[in-house]
C-alpha positions as semicolon CSV with decimal commas, in nm:
position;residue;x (nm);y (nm);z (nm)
1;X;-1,204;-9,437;-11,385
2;X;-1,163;-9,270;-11,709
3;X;-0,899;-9,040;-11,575
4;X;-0,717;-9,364;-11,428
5;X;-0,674;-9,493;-11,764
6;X;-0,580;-9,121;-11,959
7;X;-0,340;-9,041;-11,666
8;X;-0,152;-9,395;-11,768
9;X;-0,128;-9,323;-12,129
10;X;0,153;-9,115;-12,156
11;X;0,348;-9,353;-11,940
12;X;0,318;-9,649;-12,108
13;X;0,367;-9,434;-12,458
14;X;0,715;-9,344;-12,278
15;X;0,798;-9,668;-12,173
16;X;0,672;-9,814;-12,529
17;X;0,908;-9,507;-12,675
18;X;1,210;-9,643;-12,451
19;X;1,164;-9,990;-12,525
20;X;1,173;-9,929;-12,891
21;X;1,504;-9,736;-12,900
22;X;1,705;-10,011;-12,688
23;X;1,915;-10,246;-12,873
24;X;1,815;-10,601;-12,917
25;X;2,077;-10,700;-12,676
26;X;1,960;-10,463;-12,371
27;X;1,602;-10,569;-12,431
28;X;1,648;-10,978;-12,392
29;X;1,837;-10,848;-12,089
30;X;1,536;-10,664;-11,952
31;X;1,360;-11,003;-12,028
32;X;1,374;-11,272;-11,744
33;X;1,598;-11,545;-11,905
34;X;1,363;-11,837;-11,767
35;X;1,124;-11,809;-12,039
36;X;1,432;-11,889;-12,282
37;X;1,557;-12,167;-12,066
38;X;1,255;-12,322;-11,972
39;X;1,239;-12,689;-12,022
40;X;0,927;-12,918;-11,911
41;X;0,942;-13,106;-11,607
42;X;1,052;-13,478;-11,589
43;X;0,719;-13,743;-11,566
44;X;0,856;-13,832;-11,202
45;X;0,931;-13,459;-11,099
46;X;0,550;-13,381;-11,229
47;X;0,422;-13,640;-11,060
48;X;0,590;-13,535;-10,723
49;X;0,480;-13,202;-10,720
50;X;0,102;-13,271;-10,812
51;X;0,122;-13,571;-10,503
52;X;0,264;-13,266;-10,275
53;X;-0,039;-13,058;-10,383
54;X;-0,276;-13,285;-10,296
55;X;-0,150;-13,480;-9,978
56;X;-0,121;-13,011;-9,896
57;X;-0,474;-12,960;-9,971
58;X;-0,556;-13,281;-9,787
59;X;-0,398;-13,185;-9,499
60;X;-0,579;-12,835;-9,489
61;X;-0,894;-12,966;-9,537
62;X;-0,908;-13,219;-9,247
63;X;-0,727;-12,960;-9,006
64;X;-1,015;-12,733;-9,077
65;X;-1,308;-12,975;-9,080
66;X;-1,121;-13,094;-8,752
67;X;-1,182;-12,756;-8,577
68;X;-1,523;-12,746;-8,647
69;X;-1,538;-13,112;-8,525
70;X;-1,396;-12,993;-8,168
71;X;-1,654;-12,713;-8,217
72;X;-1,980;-12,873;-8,311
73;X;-1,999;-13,237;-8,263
74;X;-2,134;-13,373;-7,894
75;X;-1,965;-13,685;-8,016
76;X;-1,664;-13,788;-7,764
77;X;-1,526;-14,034;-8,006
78;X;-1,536;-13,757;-8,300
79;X;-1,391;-13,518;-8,064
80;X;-1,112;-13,789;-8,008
81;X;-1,086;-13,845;-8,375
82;X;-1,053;-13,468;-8,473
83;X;-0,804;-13,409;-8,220
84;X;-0,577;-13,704;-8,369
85;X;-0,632;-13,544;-8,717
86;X;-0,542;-13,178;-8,587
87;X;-0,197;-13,336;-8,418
88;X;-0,092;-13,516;-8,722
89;X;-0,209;-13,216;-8,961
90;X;0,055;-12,989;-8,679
91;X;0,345;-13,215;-8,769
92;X;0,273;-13,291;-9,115
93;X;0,159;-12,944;-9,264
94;X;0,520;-12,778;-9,173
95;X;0,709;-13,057;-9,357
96;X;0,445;-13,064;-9,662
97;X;0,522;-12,708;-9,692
98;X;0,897;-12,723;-9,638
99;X;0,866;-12,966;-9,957
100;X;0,635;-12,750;-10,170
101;X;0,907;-12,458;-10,107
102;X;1,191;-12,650;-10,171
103;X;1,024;-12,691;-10,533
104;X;0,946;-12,322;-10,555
105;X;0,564;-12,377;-10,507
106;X;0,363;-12,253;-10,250
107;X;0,048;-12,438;-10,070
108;X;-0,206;-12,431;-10,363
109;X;-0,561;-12,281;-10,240
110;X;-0,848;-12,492;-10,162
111;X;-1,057;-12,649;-10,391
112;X;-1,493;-12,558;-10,455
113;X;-1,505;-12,887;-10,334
114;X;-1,334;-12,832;-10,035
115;X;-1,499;-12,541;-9,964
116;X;-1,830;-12,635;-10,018
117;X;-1,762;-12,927;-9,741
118;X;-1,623;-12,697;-9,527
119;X;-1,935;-12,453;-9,600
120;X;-2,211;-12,784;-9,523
121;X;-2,034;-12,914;-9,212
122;X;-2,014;-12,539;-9,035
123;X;-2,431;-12,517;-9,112
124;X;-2,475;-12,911;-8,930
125;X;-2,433;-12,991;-8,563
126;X;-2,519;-13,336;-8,420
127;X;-2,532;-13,676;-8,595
128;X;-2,601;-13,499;-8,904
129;X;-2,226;-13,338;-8,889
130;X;-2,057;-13,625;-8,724
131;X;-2,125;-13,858;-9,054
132;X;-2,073;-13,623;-9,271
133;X;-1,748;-13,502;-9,115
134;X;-1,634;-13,832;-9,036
135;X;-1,709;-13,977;-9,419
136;X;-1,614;-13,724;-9,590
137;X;-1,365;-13,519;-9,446
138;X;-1,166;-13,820;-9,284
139;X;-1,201;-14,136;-9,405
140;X;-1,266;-14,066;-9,775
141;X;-0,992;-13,814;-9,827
142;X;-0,739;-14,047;-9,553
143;X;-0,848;-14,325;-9,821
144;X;-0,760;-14,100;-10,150
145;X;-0,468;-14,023;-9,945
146;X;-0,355;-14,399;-9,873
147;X;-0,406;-14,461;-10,231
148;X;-0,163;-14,200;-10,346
149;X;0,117;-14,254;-10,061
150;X;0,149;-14,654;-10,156
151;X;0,191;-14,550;-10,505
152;X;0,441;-14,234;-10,411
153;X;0,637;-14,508;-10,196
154;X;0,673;-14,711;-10,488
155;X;0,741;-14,446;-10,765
156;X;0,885;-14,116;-10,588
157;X;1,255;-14,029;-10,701
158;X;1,340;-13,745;-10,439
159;X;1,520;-13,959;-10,130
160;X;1,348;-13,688;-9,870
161;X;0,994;-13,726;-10,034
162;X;1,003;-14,139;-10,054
163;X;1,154;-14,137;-9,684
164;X;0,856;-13,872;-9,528
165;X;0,577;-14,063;-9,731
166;X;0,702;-14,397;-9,591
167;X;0,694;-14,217;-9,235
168;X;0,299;-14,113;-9,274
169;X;0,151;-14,402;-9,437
170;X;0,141;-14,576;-9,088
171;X;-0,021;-14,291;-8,904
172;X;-0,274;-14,282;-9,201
173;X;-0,387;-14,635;-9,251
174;X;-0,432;-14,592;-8,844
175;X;-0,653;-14,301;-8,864
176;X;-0,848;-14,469;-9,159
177;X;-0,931;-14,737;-8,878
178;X;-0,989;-14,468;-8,587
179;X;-1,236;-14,324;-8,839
180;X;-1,420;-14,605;-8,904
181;X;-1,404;-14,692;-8,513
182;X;-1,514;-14,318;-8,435
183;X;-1,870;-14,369;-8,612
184;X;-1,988;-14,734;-8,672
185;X;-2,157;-14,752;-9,018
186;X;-1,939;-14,473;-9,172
187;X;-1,859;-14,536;-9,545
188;X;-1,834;-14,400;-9,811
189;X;-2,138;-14,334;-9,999
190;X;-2,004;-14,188;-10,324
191;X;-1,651;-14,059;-10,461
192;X;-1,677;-13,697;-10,465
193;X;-1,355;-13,528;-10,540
194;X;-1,209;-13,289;-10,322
């Protein structure tokens, strides 16, 4: 490791030596010119892209609590539920991303929180994963997501964004009810974030 680090000395003394002995002028060219340029993001524009990475990382968490849903549960109405879940998430997933790239981000990673759900419901099976799958990966993040789509309706500024959320906030407040259908009693029992 040593060596690693001795063998890389003389080229970053070269390319310290070269930098030096530029003029001003060919070194802000080197330089990328955003970091001049760069101006802060508009409150609505901010707003925007934090709803896209959410309703995103919304969207990957149900599709993946869904396949273990079709893979552990012996529930039929769970299985029914995780299927509707796993069709929306195949429609809406291309177009969330399609909207994150148009803004030069890309679909942020999951959460601890996300992952730890994911990490409980693949050790359950049975009743035990139905609720939890059912209140916590569907109907409290479908909720969250509700929440946030009313108020993006209301407040987004992009045309295409306003027009898609105003497409899904039907198919949502009908899965919130097909959740609470799937497993009578479901609620929510506290407000974790995810």
């Amino acid at each position: 490791m040593n060596t690693l680090r001795l063998s890389r000395a003389p080229f970053i003394a070269v390319a310290l030596l070269l930098a030096a002995s530029l003029p001003p002028a060919a070194l802000a060219q080197l330089s990328p010119q955003y970091s001049r340029d760069a101006r802060p993001l508009p409150p609505a524009q901010r707003q925007e892209r934090y709803f896209l990475q959410q309703s995103s990382a919304h969207v990957r968490l149900q599709a993946e609590a869904s396949q273990l849903a079709l893979a552990r549960s012996n529930n039929p109405a769970v299985k029914e539920l995780a299927k509707l879940v796993l069709a929306r998430h195949r429609t809406a997933q291309p177009e969330v991303l399609r909207m994150l790239q148009s803004r030069g981000m890309a679909m942020p990673l999951s959460t601890n929180e996300a992952n730890k759900l994911i990490k409980q419901l693949s050790k359950l099976k049975g009743a035990q994963f139905d609720r939890l799958y059912v209140e916590e990966a569907v109907l409290r993040t479908y909720q969250m997501d509700v929440v946030n789509y009313e108020k993006m309706a209301t407040q987004a500024e992009d045309s295409v964004l306003k027009a898609w959320v105003e497409r899904q906030l039907p198919v949502l407040r009908t899965h919130v009810e097909q959740a609470s259908r799937a497993l009578p009693g479901a609620s929510l029992r506290g407000q974790r974030a995810v």
